[in-house]
Backbone as CSV, one residue per row, in Angstrom:
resi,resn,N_x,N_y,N_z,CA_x,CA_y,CA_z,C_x,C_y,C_z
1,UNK,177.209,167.259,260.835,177.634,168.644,261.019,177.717,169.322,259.657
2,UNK,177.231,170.776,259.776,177.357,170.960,257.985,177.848,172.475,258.434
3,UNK,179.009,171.990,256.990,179.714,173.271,257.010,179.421,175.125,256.999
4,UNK,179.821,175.852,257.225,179.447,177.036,256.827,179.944,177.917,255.407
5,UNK,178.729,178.271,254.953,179.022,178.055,253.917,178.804,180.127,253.309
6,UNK,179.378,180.689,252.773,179.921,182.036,252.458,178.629,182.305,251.390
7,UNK,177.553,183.349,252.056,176.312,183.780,251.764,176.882,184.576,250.261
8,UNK,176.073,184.897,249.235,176.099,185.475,248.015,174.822,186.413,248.323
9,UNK,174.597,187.527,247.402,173.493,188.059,247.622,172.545,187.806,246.298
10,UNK,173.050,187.509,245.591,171.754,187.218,244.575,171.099,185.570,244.620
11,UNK,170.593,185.059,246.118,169.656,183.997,246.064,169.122,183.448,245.374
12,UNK,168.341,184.350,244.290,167.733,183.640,243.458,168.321,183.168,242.216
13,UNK,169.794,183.167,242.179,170.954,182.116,241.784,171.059,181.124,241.771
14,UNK,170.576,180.841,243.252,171.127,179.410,243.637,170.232,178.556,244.420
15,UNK,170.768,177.532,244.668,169.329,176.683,245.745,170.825,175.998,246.794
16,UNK,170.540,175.771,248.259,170.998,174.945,249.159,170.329,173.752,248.897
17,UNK,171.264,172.855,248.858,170.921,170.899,249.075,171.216,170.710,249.884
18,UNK,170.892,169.667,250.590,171.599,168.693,251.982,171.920,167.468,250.843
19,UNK,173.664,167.344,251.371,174.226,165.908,250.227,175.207,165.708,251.553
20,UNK,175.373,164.059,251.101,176.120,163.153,251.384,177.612,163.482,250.576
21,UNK,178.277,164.098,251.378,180.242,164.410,251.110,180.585,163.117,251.471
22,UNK,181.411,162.120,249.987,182.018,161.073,250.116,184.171,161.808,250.272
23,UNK,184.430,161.465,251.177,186.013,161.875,250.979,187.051,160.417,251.388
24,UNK,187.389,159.544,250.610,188.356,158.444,250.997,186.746,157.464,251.411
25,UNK,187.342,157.453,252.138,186.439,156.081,253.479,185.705,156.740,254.305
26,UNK,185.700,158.361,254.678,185.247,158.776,255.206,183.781,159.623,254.430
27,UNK,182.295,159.665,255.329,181.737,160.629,254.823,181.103,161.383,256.152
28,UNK,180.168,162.044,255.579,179.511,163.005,256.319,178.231,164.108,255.477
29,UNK,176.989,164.099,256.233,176.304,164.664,255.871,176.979,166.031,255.579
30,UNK,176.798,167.001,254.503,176.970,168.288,254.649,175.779,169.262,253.609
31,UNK,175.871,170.555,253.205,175.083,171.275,252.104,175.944,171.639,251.508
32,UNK,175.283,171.921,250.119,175.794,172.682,248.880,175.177,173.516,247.935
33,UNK,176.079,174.603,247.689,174.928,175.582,246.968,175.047,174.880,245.332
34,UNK,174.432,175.101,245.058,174.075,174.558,243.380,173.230,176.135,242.646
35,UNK,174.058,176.097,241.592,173.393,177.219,240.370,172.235,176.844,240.263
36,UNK,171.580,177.928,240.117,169.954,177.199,239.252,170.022,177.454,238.118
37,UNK,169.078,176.362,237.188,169.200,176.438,235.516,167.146,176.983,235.426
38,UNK,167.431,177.829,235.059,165.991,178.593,234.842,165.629,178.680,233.059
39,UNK,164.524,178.040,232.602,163.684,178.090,231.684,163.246,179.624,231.255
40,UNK,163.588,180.044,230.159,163.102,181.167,230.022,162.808,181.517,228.776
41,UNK,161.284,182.017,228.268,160.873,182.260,227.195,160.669,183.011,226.639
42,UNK,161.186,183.486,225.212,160.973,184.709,224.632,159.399,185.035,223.541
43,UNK,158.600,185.764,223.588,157.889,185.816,223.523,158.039,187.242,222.438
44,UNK,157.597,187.172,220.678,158.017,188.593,220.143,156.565,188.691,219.674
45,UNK,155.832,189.569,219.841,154.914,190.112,219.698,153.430,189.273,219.456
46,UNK,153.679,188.108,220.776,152.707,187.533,221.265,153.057,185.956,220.726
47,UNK,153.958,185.943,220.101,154.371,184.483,219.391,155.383,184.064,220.313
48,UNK,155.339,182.803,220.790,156.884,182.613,220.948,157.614,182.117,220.351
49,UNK,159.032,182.661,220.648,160.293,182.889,219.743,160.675,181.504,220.083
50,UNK,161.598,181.660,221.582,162.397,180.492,221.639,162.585,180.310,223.280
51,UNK,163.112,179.292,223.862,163.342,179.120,225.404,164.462,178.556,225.525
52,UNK,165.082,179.806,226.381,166.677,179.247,226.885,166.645,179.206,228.389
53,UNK,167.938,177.963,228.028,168.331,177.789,229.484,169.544,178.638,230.348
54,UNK,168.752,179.362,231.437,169.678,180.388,231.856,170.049,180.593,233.184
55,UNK,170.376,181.380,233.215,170.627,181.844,234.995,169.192,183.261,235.600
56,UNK,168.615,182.894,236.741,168.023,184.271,236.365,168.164,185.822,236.868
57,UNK,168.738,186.080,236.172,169.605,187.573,236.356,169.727,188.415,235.473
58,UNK,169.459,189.418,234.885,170.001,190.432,233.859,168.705,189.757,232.981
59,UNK,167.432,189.251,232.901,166.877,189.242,232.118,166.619,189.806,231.121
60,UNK,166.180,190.976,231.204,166.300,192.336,230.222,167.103,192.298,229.156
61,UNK,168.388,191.864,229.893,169.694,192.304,228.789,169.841,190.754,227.954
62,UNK,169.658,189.669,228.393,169.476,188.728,227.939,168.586,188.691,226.444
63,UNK,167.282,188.860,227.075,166.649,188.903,225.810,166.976,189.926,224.863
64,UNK,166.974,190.995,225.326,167.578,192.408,223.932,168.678,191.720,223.276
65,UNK,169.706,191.470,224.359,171.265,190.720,223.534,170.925,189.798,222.628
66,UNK,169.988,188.587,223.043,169.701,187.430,222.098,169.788,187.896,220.693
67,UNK,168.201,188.921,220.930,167.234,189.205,219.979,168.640,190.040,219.360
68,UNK,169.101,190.811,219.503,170.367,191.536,218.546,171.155,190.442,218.226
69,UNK,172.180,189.589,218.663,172.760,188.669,218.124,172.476,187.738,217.250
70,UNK,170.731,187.493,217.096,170.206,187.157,215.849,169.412,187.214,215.060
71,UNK,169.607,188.994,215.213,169.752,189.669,213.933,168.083,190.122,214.222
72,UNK,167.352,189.628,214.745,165.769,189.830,214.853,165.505,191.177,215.165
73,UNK,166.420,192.075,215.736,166.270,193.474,215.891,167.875,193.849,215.815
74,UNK,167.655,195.118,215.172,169.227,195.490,215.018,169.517,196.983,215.915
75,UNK,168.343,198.017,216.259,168.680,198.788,216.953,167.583,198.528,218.359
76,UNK,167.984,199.680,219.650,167.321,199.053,220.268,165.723,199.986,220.123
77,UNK,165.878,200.830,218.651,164.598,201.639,218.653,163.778,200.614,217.737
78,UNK,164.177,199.443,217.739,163.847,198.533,216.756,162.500,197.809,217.666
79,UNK,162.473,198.108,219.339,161.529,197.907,219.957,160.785,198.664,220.647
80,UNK,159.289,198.163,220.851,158.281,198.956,220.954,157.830,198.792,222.703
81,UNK,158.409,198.081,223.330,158.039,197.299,224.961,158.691,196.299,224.714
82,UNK,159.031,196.284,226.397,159.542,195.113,226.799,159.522,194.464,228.125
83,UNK,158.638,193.626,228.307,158.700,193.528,230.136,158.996,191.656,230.522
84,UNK,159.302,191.563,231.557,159.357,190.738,231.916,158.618,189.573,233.023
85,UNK,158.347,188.756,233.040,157.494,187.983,233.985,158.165,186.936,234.519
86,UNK,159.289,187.283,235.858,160.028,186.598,236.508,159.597,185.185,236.946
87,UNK,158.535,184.911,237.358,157.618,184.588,238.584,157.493,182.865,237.052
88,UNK,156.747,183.482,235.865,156.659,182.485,234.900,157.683,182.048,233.990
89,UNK,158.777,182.882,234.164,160.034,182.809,232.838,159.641,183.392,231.550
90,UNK,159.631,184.595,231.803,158.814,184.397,230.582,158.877,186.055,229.800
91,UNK,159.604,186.612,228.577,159.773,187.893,228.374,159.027,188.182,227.563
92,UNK,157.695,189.327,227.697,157.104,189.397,225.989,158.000,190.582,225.191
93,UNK,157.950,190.864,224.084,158.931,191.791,223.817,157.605,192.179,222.329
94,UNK,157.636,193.422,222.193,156.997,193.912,221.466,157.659,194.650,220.069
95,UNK,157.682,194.449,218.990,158.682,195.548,217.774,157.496,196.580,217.361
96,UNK,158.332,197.252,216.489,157.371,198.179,215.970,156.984,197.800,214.698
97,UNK,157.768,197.062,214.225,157.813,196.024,212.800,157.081,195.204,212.995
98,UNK,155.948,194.677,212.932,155.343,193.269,213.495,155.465,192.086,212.189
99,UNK,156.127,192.486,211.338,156.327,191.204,210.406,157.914,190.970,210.514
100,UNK,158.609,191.270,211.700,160.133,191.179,211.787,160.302,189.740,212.094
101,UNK,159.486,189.179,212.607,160.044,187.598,213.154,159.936,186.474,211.832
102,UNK,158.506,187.205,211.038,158.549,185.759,210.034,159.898,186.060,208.945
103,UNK,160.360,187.296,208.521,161.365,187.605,207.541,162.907,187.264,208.074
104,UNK,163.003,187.409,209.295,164.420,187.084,210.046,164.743,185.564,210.161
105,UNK,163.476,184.831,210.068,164.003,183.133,210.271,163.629,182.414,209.204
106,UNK,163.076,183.062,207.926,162.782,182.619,206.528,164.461,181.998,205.753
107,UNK,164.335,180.844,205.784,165.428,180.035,205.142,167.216,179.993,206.252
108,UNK,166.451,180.052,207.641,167.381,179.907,208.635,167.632,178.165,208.908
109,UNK,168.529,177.520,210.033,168.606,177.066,210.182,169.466,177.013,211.352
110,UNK,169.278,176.007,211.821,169.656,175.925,213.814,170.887,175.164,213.916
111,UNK,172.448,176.186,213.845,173.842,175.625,214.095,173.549,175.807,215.998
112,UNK,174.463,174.870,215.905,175.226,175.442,217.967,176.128,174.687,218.104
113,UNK,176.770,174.776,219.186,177.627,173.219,219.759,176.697,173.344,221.423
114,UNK,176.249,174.501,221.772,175.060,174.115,222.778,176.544,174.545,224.636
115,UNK,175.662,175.251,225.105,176.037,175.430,226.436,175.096,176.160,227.292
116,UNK,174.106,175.666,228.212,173.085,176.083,228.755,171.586,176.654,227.698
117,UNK,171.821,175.124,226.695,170.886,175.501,225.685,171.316,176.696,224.573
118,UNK,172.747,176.942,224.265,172.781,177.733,223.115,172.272,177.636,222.103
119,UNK,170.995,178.889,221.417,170.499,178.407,220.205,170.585,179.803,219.105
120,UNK,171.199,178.741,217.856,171.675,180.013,217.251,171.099,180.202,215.476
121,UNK,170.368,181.110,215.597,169.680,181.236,214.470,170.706,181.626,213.124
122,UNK,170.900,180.438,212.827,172.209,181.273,211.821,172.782,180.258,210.824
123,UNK,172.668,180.836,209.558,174.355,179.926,208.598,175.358,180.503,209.065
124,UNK,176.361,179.431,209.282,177.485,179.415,210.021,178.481,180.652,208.795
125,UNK,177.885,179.985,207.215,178.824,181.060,206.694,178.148,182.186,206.109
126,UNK,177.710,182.537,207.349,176.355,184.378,206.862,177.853,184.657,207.696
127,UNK,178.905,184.437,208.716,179.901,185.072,209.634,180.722,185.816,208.731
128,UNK,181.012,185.016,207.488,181.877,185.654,206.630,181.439,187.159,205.871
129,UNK,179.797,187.255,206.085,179.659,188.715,205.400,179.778,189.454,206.725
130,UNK,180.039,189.026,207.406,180.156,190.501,208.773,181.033,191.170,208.151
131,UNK,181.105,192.259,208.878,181.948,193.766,208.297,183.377,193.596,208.999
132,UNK,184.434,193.161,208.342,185.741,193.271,209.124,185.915,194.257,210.223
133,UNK,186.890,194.159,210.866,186.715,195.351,211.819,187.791,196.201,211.633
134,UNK,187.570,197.355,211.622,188.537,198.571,211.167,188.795,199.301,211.773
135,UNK,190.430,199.429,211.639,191.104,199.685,212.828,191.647,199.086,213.958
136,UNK,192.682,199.115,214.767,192.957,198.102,215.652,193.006,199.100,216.830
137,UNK,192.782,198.170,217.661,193.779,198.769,219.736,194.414,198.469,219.823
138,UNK,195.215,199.239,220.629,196.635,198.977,221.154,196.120,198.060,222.507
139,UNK,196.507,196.257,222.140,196.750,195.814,223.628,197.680,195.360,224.311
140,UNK,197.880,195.857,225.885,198.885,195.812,225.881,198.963,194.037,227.221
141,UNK,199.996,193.408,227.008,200.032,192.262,227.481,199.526,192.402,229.211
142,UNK,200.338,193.695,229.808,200.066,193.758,231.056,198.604,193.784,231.339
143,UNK,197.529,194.565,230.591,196.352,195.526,230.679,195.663,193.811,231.034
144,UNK,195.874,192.733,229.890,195.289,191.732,230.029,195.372,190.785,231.405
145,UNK,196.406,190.436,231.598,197.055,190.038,233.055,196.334,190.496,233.991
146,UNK,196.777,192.385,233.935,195.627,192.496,235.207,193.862,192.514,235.016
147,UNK,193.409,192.251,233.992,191.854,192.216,233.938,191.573,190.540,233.828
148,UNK,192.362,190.064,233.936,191.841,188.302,233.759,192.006,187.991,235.574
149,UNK,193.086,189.096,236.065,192.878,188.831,237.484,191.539,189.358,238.155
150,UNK,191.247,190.118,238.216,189.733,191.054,238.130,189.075,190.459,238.089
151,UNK,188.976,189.843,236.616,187.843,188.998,236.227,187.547,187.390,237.599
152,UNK,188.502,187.173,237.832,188.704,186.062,238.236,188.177,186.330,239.742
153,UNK,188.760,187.252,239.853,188.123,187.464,241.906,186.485,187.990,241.603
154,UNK,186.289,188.866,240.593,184.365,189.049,240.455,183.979,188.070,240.280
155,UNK,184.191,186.558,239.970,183.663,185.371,239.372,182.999,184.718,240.966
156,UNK,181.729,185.588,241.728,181.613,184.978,243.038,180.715,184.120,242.850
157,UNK,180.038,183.826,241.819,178.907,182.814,241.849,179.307,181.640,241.423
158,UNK,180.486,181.590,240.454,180.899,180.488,240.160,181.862,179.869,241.569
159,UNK,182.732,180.676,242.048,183.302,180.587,243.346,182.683,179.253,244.675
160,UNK,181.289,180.154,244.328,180.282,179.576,245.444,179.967,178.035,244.475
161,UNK,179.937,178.138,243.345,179.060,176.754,242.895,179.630,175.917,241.415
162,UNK,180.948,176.641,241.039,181.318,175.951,240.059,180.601,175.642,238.969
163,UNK,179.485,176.481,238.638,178.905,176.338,237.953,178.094,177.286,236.539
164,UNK,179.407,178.508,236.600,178.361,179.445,235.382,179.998,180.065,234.877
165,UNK,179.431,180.289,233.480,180.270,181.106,232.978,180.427,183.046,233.466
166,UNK,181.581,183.226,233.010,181.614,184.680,233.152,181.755,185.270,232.081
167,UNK,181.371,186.498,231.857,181.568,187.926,230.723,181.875,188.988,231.220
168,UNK,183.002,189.804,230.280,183.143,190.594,231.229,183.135,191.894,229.733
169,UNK,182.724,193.321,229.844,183.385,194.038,228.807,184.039,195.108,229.306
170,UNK,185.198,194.986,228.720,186.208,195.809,229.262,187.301,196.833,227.805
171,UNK,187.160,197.991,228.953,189.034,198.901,228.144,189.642,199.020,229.251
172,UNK,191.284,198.949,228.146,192.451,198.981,228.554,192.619,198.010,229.865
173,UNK,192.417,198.272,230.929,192.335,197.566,232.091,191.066,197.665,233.099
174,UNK,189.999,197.814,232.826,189.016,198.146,233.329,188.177,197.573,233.208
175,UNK,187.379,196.520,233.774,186.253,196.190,233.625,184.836,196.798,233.257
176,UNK,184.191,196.973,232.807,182.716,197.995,232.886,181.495,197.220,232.731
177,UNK,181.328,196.058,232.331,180.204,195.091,232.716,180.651,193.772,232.942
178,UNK,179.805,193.217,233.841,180.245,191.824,234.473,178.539,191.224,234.531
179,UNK,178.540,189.759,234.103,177.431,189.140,233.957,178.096,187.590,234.077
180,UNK,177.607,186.854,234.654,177.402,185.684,235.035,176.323,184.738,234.784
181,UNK,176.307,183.373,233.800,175.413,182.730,233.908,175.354,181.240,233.759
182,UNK,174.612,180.261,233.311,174.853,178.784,233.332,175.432,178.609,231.921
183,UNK,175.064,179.181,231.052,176.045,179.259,229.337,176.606,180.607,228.979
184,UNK,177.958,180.047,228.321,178.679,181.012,227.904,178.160,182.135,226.647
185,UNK,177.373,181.325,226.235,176.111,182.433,225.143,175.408,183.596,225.806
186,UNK,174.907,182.810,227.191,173.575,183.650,227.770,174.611,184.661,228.244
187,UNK,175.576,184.441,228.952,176.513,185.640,229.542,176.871,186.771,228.612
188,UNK,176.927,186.550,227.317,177.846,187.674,226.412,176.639,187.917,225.933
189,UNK,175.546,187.598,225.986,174.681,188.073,225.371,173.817,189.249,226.300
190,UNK,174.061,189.062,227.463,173.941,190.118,229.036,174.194,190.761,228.622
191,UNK,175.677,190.693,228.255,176.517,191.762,227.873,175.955,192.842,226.849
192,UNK,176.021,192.291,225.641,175.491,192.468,224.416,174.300,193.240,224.609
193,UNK,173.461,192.668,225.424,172.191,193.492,225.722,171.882,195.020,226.673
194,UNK,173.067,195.308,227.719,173.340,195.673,228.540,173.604,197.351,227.648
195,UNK,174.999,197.079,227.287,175.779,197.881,226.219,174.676,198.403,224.891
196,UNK,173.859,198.008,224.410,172.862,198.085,223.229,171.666,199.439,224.370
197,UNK,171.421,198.578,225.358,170.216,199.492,225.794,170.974,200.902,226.692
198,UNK,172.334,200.530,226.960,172.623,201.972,227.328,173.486,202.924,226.618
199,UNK,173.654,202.388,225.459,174.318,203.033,224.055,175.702,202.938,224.414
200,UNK,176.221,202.110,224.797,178.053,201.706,225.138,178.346,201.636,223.503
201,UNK,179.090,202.304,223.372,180.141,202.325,221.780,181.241,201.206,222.170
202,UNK,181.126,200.403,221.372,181.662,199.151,221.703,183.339,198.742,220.778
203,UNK,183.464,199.611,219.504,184.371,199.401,218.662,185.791,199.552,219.375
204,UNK,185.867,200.374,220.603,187.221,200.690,221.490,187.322,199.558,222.442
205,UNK,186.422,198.383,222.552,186.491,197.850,223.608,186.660,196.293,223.729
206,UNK,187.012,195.792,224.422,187.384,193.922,224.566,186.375,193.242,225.329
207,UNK,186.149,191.965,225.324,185.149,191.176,225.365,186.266,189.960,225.917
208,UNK,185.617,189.944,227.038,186.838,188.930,228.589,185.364,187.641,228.498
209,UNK,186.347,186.349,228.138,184.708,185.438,228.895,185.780,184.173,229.712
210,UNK,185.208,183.109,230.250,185.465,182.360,230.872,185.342,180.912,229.672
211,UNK,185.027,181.158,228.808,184.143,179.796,228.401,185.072,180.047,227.075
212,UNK,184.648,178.611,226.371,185.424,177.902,225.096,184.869,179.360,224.035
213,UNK,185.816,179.764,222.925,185.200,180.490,221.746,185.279,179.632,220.710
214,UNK,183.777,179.291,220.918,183.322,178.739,219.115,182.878,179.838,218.041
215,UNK,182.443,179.202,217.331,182.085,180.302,216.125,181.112,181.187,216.713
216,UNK,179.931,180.497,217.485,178.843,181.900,217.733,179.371,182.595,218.908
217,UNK,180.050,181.990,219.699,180.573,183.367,220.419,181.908,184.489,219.364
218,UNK,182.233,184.015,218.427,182.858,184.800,217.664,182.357,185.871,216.754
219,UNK,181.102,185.534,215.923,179.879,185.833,215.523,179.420,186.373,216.351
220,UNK,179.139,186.688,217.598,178.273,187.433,218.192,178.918,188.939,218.451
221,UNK,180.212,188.622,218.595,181.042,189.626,218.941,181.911,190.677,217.455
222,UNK,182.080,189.944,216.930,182.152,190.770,215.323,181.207,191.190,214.760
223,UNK,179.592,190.957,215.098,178.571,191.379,214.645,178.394,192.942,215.154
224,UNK,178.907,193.119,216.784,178.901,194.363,217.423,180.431,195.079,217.390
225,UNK,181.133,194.902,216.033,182.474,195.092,215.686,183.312,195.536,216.962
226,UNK,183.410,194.400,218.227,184.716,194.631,218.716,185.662,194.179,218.472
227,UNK,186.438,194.790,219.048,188.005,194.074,217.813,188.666,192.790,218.580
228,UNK,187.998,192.459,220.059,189.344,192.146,220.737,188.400,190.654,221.385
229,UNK,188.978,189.651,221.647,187.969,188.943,222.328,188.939,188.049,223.371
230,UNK,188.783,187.529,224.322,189.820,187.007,225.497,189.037,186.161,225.993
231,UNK,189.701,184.881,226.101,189.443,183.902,226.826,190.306,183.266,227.759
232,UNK,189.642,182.399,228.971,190.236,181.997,229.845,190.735,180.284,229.203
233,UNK,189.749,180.011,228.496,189.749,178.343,227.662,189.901,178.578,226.053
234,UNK,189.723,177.865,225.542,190.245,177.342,223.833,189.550,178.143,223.331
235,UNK,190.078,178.371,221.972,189.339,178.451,220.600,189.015,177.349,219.953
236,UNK,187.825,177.334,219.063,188.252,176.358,217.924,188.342,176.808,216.650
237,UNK,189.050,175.725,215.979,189.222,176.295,214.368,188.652,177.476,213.515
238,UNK,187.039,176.986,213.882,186.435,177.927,212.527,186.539,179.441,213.502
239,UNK,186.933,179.553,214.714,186.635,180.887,215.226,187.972,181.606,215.041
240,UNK,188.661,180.884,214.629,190.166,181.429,214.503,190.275,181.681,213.145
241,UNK,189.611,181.271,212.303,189.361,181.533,211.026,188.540,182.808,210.952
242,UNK,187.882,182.628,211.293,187.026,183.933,211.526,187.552,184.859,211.844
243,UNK,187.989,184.941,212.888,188.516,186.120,213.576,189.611,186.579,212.684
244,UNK,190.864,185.590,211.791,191.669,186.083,211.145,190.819,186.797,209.857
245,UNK,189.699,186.342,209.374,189.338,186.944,208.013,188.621,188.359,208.309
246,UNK,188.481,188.092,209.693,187.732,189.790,210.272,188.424,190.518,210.883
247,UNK,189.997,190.396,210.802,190.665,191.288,211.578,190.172,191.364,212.790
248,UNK,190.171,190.764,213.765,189.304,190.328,215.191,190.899,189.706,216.206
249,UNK,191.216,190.652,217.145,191.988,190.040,218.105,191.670,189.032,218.691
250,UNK,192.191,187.470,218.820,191.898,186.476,219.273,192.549,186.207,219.975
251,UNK,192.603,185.928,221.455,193.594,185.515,222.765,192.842,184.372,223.460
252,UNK,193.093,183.153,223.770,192.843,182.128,224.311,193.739,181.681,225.437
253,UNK,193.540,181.008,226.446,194.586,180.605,227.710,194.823,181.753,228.491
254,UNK,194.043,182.652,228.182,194.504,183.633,229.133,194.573,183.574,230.783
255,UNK,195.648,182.861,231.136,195.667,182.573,233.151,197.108,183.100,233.349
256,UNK,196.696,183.440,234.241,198.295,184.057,235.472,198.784,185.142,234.053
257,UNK,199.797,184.935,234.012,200.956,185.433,232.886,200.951,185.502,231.252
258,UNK,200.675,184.095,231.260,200.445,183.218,229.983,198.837,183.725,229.050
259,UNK,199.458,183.775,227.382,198.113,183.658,226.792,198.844,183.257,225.437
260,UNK,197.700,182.644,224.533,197.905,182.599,223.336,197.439,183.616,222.271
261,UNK,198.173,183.713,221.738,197.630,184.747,220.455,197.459,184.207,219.095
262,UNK,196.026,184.173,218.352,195.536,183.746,217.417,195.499,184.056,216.032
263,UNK,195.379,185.077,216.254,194.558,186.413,215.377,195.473,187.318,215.303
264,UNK,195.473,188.433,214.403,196.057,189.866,214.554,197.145,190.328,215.299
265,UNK,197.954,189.407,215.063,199.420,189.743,216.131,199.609,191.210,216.586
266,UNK,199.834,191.927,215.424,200.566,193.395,215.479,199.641,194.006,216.238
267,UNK,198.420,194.164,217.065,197.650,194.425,217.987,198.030,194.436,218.867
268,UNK,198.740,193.478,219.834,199.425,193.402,221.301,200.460,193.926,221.460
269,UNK,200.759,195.042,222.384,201.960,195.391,222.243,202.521,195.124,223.441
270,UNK,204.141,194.733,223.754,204.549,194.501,224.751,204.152,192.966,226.092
């Protein structure tokens, strides 16, 4: 007998299995939805760049976000086309610069700690020349509470399959983009990409994720100087370092009531 199981509308999310449910001594045939992990290749002006492992959704914003988070284009007039080929995985992306790819990865090198293939074109201490961030928001403890609840009931794909991170970018108490995927990179980088191609001014605004903040999700987000960053799981060290030398609101544990504060105390108010 197999259970019924609560339809999602973006299918091409996910795949149904038929599995064997072990419970005690007892089993039983049943199905399960499972995330899909989709191959996807970036392609900059007929070369390819790089292939991540993703969810497939928000393609578009994916690749723009990447390509901005490292550094390979900095505005989005910085590109000339951009299309996508669902069917193969596969994005070509065109600049108007055509010598931008060999000068951007000349004396790079490949940090990550890796989550759905995170790959990050970067010295870990290029983070320290980012531009501090200037100026603070007022946040206020409640605003967070209720957007980690928010966050938590939009989280339907993980719901269904336990299996993708969330992003969310938000003011005051408001959500305004939500992206979902198999790594916590590919999600903020939705984001990242989303906000870039529809000119979202980002310096007033907070950055909600589900997933651990290491350095490149810290780095990714001080690069587009927001001040504020929220998590549902940990920090680690060097991102707390970071965030203190960039004036960068850092909140970790953020569930029910409870959060930690890292970074920039005098920011939270109440």
């Amino acid at each position: 007998m197999f259970s019924i199981i609560r339809r999602i509308d973006r299918m091409d999310d996910i795949k149904e299995y038929k599995i064997l449910r072990l419970n005690g001594q007892k089993n039983r045939g049943d199905t399960d939805i499972i995330v899909v992990e989709y191959p996807f290749t970036i392609f900059i002006n007929d070369e390819e760049f790089v292939t991540l492992l993703c969810s497939p959704k928000s393609l578009k914003y994916l690749a723009i976000g990447f390509l901005h988070s490292e550094g390979v284009i900095n505005k989005k007039e910085d590109i000339a086309s951009i299309s996508i080929d669902k069917y193969n995985g596969h994005a070509y992306v065109y600049t108007k610069d055509k010598g931008i790819l060999a000068r951007k990865l000349y004396g790079k090198r490949t940090i990550t700690t890796g989550c759905g293939k995170g790959t990050i074109f970067y010295n870990v201490m290029d983070s320290f020349k980012s531009k501090s961030i200037e100026g603070n928001i007022s946040v206020k403890k409640e605003n967070i509470i209720k957007l980690v609840s928010i966050f938590n009931k939009k989280s339907e794909l993980f719901a269904n399959t336990g299996g993708v991170h969330s992003c969310a970018l938000c003011q005051e108490d408001k959500i305004i983009l939500f992206e979902e995927d198999i790594g916590r990179h590919n999600a903020l980088d939705k984001i990242l990409g989303r906000a870039l191609l529809d000119d979202i001014d980002l310096k007033d605004k907070m950055i909600l994720t589900s997933g651990r903040i290491s350095s490149e999700i810290l780095i990714k987000v001080a690069k587009r100087q927001i001040p504020v960053l929220i998590s549902r799981s940990a920090p680690t060290s060097l991102a707390i370092d970071i965030a203190r030398e960039l004036n960068i609101t850092l909140i970790g544990f953020a569930r029910g009531k409870k959060m930690n504060i890292y970074s920039n105390f005098p920011s939270l108010i109440s």
